[in-house]
N, C-alpha and C positions, 0 to 999 in steps of 0.2 A: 342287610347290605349297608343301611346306614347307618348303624353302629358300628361296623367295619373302619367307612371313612371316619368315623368321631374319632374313631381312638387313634387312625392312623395322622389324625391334625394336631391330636393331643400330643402323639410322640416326636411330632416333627417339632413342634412348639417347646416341649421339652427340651430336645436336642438343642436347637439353637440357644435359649435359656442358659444350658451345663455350660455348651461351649464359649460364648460371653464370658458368663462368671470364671471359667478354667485359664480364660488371656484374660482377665483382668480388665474387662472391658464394661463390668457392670452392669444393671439393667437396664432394656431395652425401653423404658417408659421414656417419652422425654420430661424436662423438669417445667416447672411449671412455671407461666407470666410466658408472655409472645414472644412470637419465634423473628431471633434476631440473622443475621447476615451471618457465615459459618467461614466464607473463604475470600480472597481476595477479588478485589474490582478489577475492570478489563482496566484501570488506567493505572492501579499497582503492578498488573503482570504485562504489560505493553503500555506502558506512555505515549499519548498520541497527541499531536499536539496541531489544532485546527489550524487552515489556513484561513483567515482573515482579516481583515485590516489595520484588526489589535495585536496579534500575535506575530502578521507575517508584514507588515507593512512597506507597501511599493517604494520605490523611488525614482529619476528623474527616467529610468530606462525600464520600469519591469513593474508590473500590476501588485505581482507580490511578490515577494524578495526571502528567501529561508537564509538565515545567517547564522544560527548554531546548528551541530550536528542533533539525528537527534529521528523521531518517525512522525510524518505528518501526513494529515489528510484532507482532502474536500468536502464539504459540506452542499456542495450547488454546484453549476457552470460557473466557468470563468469566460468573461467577454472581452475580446479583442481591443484594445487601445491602439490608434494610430504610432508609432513610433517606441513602443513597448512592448519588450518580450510579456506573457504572461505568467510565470512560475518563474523567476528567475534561481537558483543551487547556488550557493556562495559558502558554503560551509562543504566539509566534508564527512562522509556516514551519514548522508540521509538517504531515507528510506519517507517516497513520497505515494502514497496510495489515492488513487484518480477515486475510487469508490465507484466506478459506472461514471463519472460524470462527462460533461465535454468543456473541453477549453477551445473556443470558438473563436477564430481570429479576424480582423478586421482591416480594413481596406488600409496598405500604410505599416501593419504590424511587423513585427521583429519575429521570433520564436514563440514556439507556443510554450515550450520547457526550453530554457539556456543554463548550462553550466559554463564560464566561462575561465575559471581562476585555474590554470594547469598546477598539476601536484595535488588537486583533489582527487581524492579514492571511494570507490565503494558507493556511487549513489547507484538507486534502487526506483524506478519507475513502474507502476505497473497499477493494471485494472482501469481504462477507461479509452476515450478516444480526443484526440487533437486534429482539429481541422481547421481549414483556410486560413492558416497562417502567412504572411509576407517571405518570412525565411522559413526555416528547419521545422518541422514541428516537434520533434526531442532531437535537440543536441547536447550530447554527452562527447561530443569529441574532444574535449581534454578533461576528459575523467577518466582513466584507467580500472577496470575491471570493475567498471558498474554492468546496472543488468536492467532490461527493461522487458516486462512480459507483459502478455493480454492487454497490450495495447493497437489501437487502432488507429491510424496517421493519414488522412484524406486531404487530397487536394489543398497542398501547402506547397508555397511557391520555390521550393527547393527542396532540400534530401528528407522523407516522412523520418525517416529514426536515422541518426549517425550516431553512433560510439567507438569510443577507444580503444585501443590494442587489451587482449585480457579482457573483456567485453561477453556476456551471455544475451543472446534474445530471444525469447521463449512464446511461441504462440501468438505472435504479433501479424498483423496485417497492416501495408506499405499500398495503399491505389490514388493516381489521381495524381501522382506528385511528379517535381521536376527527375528525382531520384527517388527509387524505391527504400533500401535500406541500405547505409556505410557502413562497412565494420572494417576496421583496421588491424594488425594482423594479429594473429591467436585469438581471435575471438570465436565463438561457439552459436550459429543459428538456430534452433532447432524449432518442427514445428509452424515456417511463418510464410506469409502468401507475399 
């Protein structure tokens, strides 16, 4: 019996062997001296570009401020400032990934996400939660055909998620707030509490 399975390890081993060598693919050993990186990094195939005080840096009205288009993410919570939205959108095409985190707003605050420049398109919120904010906790109402998913918007002193006409909201939960969810017209809810 166990010369059965040898020989049947031998042929398979063979087989792959022919087949290699018949595409042109050579042998299967690898070449020698350490095995180096083969494919591309997550920030060659997705550019992501942290928010921080280097990259995203506040100004007189907003914690942190994104002003080219472009995919960005959190690294931590973001903590409420009196008189400051927290993520302020000033560019158009981005794509802002919460990562689980919370933006946590504070006695006095503004938004917890503001986009405010009309004629921007296409921003993308999604993956985390925004609470106790002063105003909106995601306002995208003058962004047309953004989308904000697997977001969660608690006890913000006005509407938990507003967006645009052309607008998607996928999987989000709205409690606690002055306003559950805006969406103005042709937008698409699906999925949210």
């Amino acid at each position: 019996m166990r010369m059965m399975n040898k020989r049947k390890a031998a042929a398979v081993v063979l087989a792959v062997l022919a087949a290699n060598m018949a595409m042109g693919l050579g042998p299967i050993d690898p070449p020698p001296g350490p095995i180096g990186p083969t494919g591309k990094t997550l920030t060659e195939v997705e550019p992501r570009i942290a928010i921080n005080a280097a990259n995203t840096p506040g100004d007189a009205d907003s914690v942190y401020k994104i002003s080219l288009p472009g995919s960005y993410y959190l690294t931590g919570n973001v903590n409420g400032v009196a008189g400051k939205h927290g993520i302020e959108i000033a560019a158009r095409d981005v794509r802002l990934d919460l990562c689980g985190f919370v933006l946590a707003g504070a006695t006095g605050s503004l938004n917890g996400i503001h986009a405010e420049n009309a004629g921007h398109r296409a921003a993308a919120v999604k993956n985390g939660t925004v609470s106790s904010w002063g105003g909106h906790g995601v306002n995208l109402i003058m962004v047309r055909g953004s989308s904000v998913s697997d977001v969660t918007a608690v006890a913000n002193g006005s509407v938990g998620i507003a967006v645009a006409s052309n607008s998607t909201v996928t999987n989000c939960v709205s409690r606690q707030n002055v306003t559950g969810i805006l969406a103005e017209s042709a937008c698409i809810l699906i999925g949210c509490a």
